[in-house]
C-alpha positions in Angstrom: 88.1 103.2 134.6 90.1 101.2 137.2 92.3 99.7 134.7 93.3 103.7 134.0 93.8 104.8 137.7 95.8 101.4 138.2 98.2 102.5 135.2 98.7 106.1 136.2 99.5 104.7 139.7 102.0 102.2 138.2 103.6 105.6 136.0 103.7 107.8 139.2 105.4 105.7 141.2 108.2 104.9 139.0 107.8 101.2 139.0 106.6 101.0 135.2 106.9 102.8 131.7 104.8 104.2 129.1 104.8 100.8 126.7 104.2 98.6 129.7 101.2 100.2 131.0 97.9 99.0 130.7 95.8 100.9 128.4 92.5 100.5 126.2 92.7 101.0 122.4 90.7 102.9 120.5 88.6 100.2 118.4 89.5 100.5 114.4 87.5 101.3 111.8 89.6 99.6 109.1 91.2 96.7 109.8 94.1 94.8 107.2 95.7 91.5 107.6 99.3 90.7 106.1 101.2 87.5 105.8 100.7 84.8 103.7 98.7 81.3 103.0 97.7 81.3 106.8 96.3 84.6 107.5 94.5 83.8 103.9 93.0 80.8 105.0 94.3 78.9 102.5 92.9 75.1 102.2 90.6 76.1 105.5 87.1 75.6 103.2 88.2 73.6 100.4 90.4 72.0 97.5 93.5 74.4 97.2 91.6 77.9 97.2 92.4 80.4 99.8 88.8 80.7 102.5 89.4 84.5 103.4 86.5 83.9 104.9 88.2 81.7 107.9 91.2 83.9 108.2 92.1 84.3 112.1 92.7 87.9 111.0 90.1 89.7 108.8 87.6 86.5 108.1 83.7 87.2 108.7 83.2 83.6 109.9 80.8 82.9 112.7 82.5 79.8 113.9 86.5 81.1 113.1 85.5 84.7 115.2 88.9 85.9 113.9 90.1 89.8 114.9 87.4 91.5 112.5 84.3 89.9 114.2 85.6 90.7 117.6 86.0 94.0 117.2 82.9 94.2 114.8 81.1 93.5 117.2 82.5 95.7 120.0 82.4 98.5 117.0 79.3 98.0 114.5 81.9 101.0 112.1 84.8 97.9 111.5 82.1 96.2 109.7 82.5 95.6 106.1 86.2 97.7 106.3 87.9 93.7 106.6 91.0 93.7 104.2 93.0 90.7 103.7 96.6 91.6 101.9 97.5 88.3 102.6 99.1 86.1 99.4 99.8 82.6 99.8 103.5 81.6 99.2 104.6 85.3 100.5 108.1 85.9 102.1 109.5 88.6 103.7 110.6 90.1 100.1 106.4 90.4 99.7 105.9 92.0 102.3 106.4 95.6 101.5 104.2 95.5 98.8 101.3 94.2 101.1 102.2 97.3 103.5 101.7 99.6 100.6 98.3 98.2 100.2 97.3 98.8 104.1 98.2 102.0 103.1 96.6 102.7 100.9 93.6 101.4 101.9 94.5 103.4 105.5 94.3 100.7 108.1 93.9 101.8 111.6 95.1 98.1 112.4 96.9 95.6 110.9 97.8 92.5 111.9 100.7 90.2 110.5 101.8 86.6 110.3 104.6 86.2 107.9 107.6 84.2 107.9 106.5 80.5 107.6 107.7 80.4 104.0 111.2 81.9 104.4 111.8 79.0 106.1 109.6 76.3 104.3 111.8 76.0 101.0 112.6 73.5 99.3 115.8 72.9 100.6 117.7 74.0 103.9 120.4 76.4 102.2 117.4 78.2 100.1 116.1 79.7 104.0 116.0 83.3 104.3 119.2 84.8 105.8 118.4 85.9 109.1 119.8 89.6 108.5 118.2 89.8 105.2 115.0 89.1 107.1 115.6 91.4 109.5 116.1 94.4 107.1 112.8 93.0 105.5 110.8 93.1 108.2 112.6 96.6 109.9 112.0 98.5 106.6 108.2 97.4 106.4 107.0 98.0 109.8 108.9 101.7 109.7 106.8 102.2 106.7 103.9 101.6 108.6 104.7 103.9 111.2 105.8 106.5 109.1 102.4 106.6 106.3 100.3 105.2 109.3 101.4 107.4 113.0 98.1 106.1 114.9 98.1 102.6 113.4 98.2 99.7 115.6 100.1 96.5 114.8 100.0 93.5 115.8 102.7 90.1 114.8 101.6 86.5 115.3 104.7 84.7 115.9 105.4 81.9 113.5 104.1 78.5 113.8 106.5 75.6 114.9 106.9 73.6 111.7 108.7 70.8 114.0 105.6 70.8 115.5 104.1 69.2 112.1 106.3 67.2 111.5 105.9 65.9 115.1 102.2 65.2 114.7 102.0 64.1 111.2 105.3 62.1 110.2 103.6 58.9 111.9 100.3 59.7 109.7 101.0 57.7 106.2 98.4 60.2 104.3 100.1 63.3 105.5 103.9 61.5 104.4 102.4 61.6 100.8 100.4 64.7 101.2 104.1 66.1 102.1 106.4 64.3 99.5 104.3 64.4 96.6 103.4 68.5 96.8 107.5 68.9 98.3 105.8 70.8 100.9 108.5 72.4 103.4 110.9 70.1 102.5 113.3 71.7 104.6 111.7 70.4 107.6 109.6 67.7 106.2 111.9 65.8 103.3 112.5 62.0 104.7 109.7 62.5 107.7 110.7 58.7 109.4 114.3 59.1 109.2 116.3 59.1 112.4 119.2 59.4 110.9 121.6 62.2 112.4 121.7 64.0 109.2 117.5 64.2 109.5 117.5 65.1 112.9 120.1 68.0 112.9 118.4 69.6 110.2 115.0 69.9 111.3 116.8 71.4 114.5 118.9 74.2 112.4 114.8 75.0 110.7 113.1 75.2 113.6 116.4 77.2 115.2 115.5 79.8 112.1 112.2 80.3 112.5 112.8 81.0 116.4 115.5 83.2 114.8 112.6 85.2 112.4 110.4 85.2 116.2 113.2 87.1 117.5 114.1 89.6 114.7 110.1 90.4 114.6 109.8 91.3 117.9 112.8 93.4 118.2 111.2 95.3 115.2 108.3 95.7 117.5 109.6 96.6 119.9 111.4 99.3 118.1 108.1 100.6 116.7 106.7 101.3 119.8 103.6 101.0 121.9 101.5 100.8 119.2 102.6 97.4 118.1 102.6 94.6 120.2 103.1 90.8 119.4 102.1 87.3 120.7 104.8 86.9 123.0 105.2 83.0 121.3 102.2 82.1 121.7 101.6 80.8 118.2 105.0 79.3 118.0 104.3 77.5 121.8 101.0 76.3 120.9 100.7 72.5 120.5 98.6 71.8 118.0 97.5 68.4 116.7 97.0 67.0 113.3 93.0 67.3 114.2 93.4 71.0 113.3 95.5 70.7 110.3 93.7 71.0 106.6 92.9 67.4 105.1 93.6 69.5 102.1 97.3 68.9 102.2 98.0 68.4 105.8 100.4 72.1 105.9 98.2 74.5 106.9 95.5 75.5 109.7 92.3 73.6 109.1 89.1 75.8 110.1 89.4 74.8 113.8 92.7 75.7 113.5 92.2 79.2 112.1 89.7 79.4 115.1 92.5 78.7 117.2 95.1 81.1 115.9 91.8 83.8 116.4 91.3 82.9 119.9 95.2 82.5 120.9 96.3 85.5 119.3 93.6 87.7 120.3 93.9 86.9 123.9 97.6 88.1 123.3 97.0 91.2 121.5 96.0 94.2 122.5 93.5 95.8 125.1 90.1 97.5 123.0 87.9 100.1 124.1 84.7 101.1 122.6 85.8 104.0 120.9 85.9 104.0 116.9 89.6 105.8 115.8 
């Protein structure tokens, strides 16, 4: 009730706006998550398989408490309406498709974390175009808007992949984890060089995934109120090898899918008690 009278204060006096004011949402009562290997969990549980399960997004793990047990349990009428889109190895040109599925499946909220793999090719010239991403992501969220008018959306920025290669190119297991799978050899190709050549080109990758930050917020931004992201809280976060998978030291280990849950729910949006 306060938080209400505060933001109607904020309006009247002309010191504010509609999208800035603070507001509770109406809690979902089907929830989707987009993206790709991260917001499936892939190599959180096991061997190459994607854990669902410990997705930061829609995953029903006790220990992960991603987006869906949150609001579950704030809302006992979210539970058992988790969809997970999500396809490891998806780019922007995927994403469409995934939206056509929340849809379909008529998501009151849908969360995204996409862009990882436009960037994490197999060489540096084979990245996404940044105005190609642009009209990717543009296209796909008016979708949403236009199938879905009451839908809430919220984008996780994408992680800093300099950040892995900070914390595991001294870390001789993740060196051949990396050069044997050509993981994201875009950043991660020749992780002990020093050479120029090395170090300028991890620069220009991490340059375009700040780039892919940018063009997804201005997208949200242009959607409205109803879609907020992390602010960079994803991409600022400083993670450590300890929550990267032993799997193939790439992607989010369980602790780190409970991370992305707890960082990017803290830097979502505001939820009430009442089911949409």
């Amino acid at each position: 009730m306060i938080r209400h009278v505060l933001a109607a204060v904020v309006l009247v006096s002309g010191s504010g706006s509609v999208a800035g004011a603070s507001s509770l949402e109406p809690l979902p009562g089907v929830m989707a998550a987009l993206g790709d290997s991260i917001s499936a969990g892939f190599n959180a549980c096991g061997w190459y398989v994607s854990c669902t399960s410990r997705s930061w997004s829609a995953g029903d793990n006790a220990q992960v408490r991603s987006h869906y047990v949150r609001l579950a349990e704030r809302g006992p009428a979210l539970r058992g309406h988790n969809r997970n889109f999500a396809v490891p190895g998806s780019t922007s040109a995927d994403l469409m498709g995934q939206v056509d599925k929340a849809v379909a499946a008529k998501a009151a909220y849908v969360t995204i974390l996409l862009g990882a793999q436009d960037a994490c090719v197999r060489t540096e010239a084979a990245m996404t175009p940044v105005p190609v991403f642009r009209r990717r992501v543009e296209a796909a969220l008016g979708r949403l808007r236009a199938e879905l008018p009451e839908v809430r959306v919220f984008v996780a920025s994408i992680p800093d992949l300099r950040r892995l290669w900070q914390v595991g190119k001294d870390n001789a297991i993740a060196r051949t984890f990396w050069g044997l799978g050509r993981i994201c050899q875009a950043m991660l190709a020749n992780p002990t060089s020093t050479k120029r050549a090395d170090v300028q080109r991890r620069a220009r990758v991490r340059d375009r995934v700040r780039d892919f930050n940018r063009e997804w917020a201005r997208a949200c931004a242009a959607f409205g109120p109803r879609c907020r992201t992390d602010g960079g809280a994803v991409f600022s976060y400083p993670y450590t090898l300890a929550q990267v998978s032993k799997w193939d030291f790439f992607h989010p280990s369980s602790d780190g899918q409970r991370i992305l849950a707890e960082i990017t729910f803290r830097n979502g949006f505001d939820w009430s008690d009442d089911t949409l």
